[in-house]
LUMPAZA-91108 format. One line per 3 residues: number of its first residue (from 1); for each residue x, y, z of N, C-alpha, C, CB. Coordinates in steps of 0.2 Angstrom, whole numbers, plus 5000, padded with zeros to 4 digits. Each point is the difference from the previous one (the first is absolute). Glycine has a CB too. Layout:
! residues N
NUM	X Y Z X Y Z X Y Z X Y Z ~ ...
! end
This chain:
! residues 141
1	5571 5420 5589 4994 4996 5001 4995 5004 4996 5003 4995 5012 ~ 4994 5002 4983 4994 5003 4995 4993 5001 5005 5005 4993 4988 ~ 4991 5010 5011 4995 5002 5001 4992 4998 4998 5010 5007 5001
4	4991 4988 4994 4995 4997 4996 4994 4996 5004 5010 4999 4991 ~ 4992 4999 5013 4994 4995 5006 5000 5007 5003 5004 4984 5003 ~ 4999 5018 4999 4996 5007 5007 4996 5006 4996 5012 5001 5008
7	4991 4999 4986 4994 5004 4995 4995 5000 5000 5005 5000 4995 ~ 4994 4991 5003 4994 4998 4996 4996 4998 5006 5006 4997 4987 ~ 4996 5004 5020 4997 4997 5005 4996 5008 5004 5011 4987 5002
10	4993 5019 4995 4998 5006 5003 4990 5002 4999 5015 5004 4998 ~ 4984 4998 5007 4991 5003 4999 5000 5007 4999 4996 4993 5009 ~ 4996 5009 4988 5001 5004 4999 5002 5010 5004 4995 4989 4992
13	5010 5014 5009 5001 5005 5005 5007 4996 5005 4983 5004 5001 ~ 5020 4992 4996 5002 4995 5004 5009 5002 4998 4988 4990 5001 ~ 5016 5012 5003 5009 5003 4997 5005 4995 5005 4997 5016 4999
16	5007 4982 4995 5006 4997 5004 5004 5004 5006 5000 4995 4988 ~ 5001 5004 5016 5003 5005 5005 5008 4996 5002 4986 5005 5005 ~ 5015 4989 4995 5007 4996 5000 5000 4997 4997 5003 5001 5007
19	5006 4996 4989 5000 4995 4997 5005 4998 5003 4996 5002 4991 ~ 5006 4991 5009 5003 4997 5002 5005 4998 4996 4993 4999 5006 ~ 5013 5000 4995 5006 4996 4992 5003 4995 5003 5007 5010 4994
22	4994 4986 5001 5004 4994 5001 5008 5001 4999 4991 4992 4996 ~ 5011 5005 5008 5007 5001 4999 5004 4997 4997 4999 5001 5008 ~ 5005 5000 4984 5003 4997 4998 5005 4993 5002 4996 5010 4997
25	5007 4991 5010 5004 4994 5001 4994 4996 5003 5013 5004 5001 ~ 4981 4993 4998 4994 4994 4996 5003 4995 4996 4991 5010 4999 ~ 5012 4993 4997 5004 4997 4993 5007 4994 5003 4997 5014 4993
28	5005 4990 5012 5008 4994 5002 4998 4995 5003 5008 5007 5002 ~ 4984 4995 5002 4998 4994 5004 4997 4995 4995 4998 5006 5012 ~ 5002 4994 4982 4998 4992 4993 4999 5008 4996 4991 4983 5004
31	5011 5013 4990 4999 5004 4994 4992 5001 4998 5012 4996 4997 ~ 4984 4998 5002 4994 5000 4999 4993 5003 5007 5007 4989 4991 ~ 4996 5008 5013 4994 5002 5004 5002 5006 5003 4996 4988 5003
34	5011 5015 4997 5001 5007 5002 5000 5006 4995 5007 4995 5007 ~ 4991 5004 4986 4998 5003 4993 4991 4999 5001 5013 4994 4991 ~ 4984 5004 5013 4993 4999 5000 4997 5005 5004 5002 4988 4997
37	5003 5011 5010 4999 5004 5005 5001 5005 5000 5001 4995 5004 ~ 5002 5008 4992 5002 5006 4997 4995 5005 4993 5012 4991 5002 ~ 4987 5002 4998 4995 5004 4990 4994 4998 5005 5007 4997 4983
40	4991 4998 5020 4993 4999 5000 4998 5001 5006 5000 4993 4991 ~ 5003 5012 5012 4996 4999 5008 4997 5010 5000 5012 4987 5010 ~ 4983 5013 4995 4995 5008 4999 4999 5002 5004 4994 4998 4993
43	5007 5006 5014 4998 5001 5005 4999 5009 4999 5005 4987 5007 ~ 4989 5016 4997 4998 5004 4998 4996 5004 5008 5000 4993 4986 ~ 5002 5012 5016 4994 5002 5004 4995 5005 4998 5007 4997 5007
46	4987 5003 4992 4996 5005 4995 4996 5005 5006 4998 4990 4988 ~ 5000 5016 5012 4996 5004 5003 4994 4995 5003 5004 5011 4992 ~ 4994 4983 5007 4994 4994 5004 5004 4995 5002 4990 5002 4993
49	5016 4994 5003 5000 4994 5000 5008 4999 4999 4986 4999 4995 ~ 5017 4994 5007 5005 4998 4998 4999 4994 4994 5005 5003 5011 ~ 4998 4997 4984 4999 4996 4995 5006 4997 4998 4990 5006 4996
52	5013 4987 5004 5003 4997 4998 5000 4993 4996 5003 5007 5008 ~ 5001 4993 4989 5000 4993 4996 5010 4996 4998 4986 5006 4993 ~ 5014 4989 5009 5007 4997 4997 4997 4994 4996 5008 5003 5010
55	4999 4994 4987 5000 4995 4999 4997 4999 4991 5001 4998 5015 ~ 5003 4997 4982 4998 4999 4993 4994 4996 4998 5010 5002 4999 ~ 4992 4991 5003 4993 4995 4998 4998 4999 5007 5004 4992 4989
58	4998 5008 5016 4996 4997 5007 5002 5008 5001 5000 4983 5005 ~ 4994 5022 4996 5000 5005 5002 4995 5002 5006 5004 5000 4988 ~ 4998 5004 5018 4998 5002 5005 4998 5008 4999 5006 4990 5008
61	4989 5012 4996 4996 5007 4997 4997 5002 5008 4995 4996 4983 ~ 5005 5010 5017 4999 5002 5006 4993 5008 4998 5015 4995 5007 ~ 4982 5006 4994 4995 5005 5000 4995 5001 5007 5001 4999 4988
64	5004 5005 5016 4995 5000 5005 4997 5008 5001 5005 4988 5005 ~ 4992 5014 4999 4998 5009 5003 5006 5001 5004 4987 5001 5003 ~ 5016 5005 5000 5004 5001 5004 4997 4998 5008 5003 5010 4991
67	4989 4990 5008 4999 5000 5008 5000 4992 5003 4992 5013 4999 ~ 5009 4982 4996 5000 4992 4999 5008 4999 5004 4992 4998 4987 ~ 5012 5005 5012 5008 4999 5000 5000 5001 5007 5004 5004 4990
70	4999 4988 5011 5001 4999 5009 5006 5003 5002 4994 4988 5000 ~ 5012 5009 4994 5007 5000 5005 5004 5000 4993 4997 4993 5015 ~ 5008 5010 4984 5007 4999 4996 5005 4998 5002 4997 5007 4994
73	5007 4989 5004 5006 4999 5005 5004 4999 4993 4997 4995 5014 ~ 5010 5009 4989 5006 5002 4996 5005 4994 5004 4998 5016 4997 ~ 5004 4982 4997 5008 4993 5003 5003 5001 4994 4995 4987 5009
76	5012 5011 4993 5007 5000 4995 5003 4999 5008 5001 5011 4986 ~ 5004 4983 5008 5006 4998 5002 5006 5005 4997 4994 4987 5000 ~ 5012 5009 5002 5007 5002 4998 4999 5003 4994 5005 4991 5005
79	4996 5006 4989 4999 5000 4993 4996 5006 5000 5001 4988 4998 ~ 4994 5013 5003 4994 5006 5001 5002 5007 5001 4993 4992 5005 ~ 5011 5007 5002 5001 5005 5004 5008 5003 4995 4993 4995 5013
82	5010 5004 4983 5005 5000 4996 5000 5001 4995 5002 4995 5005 ~ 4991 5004 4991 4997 5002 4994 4994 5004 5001 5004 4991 4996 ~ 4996 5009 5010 4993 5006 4999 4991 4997 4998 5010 5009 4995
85	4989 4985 5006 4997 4997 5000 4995 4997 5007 5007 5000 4991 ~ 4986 4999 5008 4997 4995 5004 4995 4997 4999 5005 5005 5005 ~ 4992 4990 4999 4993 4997 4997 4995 5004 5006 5005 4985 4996
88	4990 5013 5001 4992 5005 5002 4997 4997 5000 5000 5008 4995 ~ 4995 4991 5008 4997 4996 5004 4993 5003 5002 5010 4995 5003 ~ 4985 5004 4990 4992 5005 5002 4996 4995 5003 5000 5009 4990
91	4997 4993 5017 4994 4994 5003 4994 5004 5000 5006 4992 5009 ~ 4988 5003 4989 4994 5006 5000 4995 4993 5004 5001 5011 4987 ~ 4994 4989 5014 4994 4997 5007 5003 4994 4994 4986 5010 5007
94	5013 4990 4988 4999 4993 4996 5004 4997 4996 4991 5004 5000 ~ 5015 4998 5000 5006 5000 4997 5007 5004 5000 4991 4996 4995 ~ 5013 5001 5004 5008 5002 4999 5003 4999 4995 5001 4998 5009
97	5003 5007 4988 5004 5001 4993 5008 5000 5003 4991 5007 4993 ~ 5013 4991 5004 5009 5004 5001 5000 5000 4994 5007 4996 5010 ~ 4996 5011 4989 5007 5003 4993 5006 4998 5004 4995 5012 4995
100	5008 4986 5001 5010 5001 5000 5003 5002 4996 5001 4993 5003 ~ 5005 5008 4999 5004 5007 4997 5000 5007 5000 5000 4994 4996 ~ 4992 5010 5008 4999 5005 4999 5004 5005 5003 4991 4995 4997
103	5010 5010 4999 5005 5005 5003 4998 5006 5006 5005 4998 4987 ~ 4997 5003 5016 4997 5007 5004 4992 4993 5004 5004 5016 4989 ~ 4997 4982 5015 4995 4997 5000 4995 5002 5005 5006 4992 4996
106	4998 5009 5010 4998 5008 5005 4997 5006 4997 5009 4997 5007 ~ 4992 5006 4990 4998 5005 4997 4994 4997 4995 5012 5007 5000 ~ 4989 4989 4999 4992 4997 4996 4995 4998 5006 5007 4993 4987
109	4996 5004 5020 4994 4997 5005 5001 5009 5003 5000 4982 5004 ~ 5003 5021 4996 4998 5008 5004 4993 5002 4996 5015 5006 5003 ~ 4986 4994 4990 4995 5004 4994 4995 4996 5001 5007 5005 4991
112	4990 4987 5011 4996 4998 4999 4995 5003 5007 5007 4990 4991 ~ 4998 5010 5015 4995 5003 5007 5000 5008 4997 5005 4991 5013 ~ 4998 5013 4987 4997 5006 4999 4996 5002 4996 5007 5001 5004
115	4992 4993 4989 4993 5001 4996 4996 4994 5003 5005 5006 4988 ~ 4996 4993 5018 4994 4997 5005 4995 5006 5002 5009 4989 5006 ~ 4996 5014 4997 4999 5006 5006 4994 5005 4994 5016 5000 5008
118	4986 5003 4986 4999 5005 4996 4991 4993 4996 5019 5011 4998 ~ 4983 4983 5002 4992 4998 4998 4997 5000 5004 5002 4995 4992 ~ 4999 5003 5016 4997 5001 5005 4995 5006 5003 5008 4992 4999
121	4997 5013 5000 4997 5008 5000 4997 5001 4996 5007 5004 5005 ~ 4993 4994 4987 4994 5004 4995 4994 4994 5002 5009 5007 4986 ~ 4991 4984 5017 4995 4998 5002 4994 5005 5002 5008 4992 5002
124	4996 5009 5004 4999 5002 5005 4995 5008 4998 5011 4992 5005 ~ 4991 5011 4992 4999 5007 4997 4993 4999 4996 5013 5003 4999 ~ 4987 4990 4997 4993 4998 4995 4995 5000 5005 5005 4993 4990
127	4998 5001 5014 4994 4998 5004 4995 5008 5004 5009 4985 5003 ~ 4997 5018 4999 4998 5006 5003 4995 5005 4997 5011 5000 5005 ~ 4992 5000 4987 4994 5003 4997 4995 4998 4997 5005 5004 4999
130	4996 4989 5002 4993 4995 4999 4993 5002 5006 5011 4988 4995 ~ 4994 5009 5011 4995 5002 5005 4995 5008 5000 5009 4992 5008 ~ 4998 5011 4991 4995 5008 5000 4997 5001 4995 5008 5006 5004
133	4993 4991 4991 4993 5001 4994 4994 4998 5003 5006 4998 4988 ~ 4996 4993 5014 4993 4999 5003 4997 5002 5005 5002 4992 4996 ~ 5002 5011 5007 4996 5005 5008 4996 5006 4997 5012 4999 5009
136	4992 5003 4986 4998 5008 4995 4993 4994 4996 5016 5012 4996 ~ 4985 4986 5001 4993 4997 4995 4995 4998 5007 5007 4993 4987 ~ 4995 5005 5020 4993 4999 5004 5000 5005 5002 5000 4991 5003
139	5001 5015 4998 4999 5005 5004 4993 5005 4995 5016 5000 5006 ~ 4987 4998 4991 4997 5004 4991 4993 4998 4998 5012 5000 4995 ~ 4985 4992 5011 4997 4996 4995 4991 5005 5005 5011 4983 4995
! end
């Protein structure tokens, strides 16, 4: 899976921290639309944000914050569990995406919560030195 939509979607200070792959057997389920899912689908977790995109001409695109991300849910069937495959399933307050094929799909929704956890604590951390400057700039005035 290329990187080209997650790149060109990154800010500045901003690092890919997971990627996602498609699974080659994409391909046996149709030649065309499993060749598409394959080359054209992007899913990405960055140090802020998850960023994804599929599809060729009717294309779905995801960019949201980490702290937006409601719920992921991992499903594979038969076929899945046999290939090492499953679909992904990102909800955020205002929308939902699914990838298919992707490989390790658990280890991709493990990485997306524990760079919940690690953007939630540097939140956390700014705001803290936000407040203490302004307490230190009133104290001062």
């Amino acid at each position: 899976m290329g990187k080209k939509y997650v790149e060109s979607q990154l800010k500045p200070g901003e690092q890919i921290v997971h990627t996602a792959k498609i699974s080659a057997v994409a391909i046996f389920t149709g030649f065309i639309p499993g060749l598409i899912a394959l080359t054209k689908s992007e899913l990405a977790i960055t140090n802020k944000q998850i960023i994804g995109k599929k599809g060729l001409i009717r294309t779905q695109s995801i960019c949201t914050t980490l702290d937006k991300v409601q719920n992921i849910t991992v499903s594979s069937g038969l076929f899945g569990k046999i290939f090492g495959y499953s679909n992904i399933k990102i909800t955020t307050a205002a929308d939902s995406i699914s990838f298919s094929y992707v490989k390790k799909a658990e280890e991709f929704k493990k990485a997306v919560f524990a760079q919940q956890e690690i953007y939630n604590d540097e939140k956390i951390k700014q705001q803290a030195t936000q407040m203490a400057s302004a307490m230190a700039s009133a104290i001062n005035k």
